[in-house]
C-alpha positions in Angstrom: 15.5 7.1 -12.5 14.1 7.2 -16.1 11.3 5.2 -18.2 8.4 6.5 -20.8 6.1 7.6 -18.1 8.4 9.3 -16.1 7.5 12.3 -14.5 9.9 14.5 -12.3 8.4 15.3 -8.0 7.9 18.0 -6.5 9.5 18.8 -2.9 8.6 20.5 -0.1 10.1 21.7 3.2 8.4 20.7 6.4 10.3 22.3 9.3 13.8 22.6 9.6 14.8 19.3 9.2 12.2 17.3 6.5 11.1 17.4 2.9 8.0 16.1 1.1 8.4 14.6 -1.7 4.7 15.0 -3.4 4.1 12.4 -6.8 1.6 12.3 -9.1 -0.3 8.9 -7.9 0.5 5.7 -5.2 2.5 3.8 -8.2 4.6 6.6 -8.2 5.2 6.8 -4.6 5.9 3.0 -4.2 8.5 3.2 -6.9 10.1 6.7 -5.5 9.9 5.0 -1.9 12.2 1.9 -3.0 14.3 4.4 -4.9 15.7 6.0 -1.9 15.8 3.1 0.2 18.5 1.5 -2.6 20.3 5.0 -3.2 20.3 5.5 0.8 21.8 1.2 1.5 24.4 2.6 -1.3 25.7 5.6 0.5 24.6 7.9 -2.3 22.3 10.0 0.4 23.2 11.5 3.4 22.0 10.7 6.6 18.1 10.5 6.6 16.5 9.5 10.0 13.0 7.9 8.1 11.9 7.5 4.8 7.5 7.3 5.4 5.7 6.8 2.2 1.6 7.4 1.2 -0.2 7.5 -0.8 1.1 10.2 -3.1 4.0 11.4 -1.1 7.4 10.4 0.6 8.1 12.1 3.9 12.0 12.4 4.6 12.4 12.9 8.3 15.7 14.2 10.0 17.7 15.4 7.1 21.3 17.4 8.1 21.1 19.7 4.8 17.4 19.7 3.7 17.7 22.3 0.9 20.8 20.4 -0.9 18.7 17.3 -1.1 15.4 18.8 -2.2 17.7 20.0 -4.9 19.0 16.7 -6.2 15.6 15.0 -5.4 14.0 17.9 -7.7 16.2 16.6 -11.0 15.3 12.8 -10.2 12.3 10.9 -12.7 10.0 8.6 -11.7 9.2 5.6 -13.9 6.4 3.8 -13.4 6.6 0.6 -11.0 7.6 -3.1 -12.7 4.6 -5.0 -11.5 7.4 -8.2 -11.7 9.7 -7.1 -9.1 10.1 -9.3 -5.9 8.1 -12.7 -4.6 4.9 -12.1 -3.9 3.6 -12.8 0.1 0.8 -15.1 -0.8 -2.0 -14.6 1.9 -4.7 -17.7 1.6 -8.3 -16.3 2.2 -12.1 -17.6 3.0 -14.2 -15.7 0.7 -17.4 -15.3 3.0 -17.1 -11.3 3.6 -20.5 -9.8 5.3 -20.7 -7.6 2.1 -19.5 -10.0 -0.4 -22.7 -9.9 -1.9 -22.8 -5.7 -2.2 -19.8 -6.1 -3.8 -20.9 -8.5 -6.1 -23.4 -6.0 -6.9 -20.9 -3.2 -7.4 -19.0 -5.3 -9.9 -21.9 -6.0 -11.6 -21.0 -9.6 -11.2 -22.5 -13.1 -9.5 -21.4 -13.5 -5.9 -19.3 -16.7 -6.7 -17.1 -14.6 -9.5 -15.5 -12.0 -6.4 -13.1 -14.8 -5.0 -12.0 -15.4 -8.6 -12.0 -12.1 -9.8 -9.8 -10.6 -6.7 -7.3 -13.5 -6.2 -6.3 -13.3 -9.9 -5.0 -9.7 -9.2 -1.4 -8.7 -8.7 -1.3 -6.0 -5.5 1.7 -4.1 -3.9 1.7 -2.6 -0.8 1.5 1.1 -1.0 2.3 2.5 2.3 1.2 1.5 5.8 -0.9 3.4 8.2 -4.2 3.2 10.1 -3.2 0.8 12.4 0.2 -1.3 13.0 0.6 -4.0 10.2 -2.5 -2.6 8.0 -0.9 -2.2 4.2 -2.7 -0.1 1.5 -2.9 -2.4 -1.4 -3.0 -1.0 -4.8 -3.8 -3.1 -7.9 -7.8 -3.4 -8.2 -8.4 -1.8 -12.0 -10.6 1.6 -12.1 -13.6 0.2 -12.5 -13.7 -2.4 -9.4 -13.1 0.1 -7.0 -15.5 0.3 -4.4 -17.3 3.4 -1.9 -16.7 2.4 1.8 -19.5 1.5 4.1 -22.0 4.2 4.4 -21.8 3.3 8.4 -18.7 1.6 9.8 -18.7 -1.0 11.7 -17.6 -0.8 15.7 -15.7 -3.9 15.7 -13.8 -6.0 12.5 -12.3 -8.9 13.3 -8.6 -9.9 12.3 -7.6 -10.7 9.6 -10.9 -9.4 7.5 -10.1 -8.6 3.9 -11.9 -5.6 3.2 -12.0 -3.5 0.1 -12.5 0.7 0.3 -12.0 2.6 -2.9 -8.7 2.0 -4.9 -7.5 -0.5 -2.0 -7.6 -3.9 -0.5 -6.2 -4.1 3.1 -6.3 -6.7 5.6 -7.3 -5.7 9.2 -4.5 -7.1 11.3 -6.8 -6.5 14.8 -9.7 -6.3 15.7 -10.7 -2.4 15.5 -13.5 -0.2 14.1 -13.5 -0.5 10.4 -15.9 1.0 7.3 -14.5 -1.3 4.5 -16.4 -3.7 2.6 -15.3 -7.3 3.8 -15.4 -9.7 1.3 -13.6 -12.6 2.8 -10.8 -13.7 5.9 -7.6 -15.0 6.8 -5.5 -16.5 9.3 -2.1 -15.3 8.6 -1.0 -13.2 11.1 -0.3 -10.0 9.6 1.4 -7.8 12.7 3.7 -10.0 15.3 5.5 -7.8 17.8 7.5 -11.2 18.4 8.5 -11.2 15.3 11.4 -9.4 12.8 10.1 -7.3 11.4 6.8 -7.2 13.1 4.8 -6.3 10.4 4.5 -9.1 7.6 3.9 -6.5 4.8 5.9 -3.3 4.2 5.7 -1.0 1.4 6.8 -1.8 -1.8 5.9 -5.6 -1.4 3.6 -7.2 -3.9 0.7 -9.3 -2.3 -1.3 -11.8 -4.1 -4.5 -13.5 -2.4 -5.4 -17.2 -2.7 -8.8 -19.0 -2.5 -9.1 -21.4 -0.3 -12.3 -23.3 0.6 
């Protein structure tokens, strides 16, 4: 792995049969993530029971010779990610959040200018967690990044598009939640009928739509 930016990870032992692989940032994790996906689907890593990525580490989970890999992994670079790679899943969404206006006010722009402002960004899922199906976006620029709610609320509903510091996630079920919501959709984001179950995994990029 090489590129301008590149910077080389750092990697940990965790137990007898794991590594963490620590990065500087979540671009950085993304990118090292689908690295050792495509170096594990060419047989150039040994056997590695799960690959987890966060949001600035990759845990490797049931590795036979742990010290061996942490030292190849040690001599790999991490470029920064290509914002172009791979169709984006296009999610259409109702902007008419509960704290639409609050964010407005964060921005420092009209109400009507948040639908606009977020669907012209270019996201990527960053790692998964929380609850089944709910992606960490990344892509929001520095200063559009938002505090979560001072009080959380005890009940979200699916599919709510809520905003919480760097990230944009989508709540696939209804559950507890202390992000602002800023708008709604009805795709269906985690399917235990379907393959895969969850519609967004790491690595994919994610780009919202306005609809009325």
């Amino acid at each position: 792995m090489t590129g301008a930016a590149a910077m080389r990870p750092r990697v940990l032992p965790v137990g007898r049969h794991a590594l963490l692989v620590e990065v500087a940032g979540s671009e950085e994790a993304q990118v090292f993530h689908a690295e050792l996906l495509r170096r594990r689907a060419a047989g150039a890593l040994p056997p590695i029971r799960e690959i987890v990525p966060a949001a600035r580490t990759v845990l490797l989970d049931g590795v036979g010779d742990p010290h061996a890999l942490a030292a190849r992994i040690a001599e790999w670079t991490v470029p920064p990610a290509d914002a172009a790679e791979g169709e984006p899943v296009v999610l259409p969404v109702r902007y008419d959040g509960a704290d639409l206006a609050e964010v407005a006010a964060l921005w420092g722009v009209a109400e009507e200018e948040v639908p606009r402002l977020h669907a012209s960004m270019s996201f990527r899922v960053a790692f998964c967690g929380f609850a089944p199906g709910f992606g960490y976006l990344t892509g929001a620029p520095e200063h559009l990044h938002v505090p979560r709610r001072a009080t959380p609320r005890t009940a979200v509903p699916a599919g709510s598009v809520g905003l919480a510091g760097p990230y944009t996630g989508v709540y696939p079920s209804s559950s507890p939640g202390g992000w602002q919501l800023i708008g709604r959709t009805d795709v269906r984001l985690w399917d235990p009928a379907r393959e895969p179950a969850a519609l967004l995994a790491p690595g994919t990029r994610v780009r919202f739509e306005e609809i009325a």
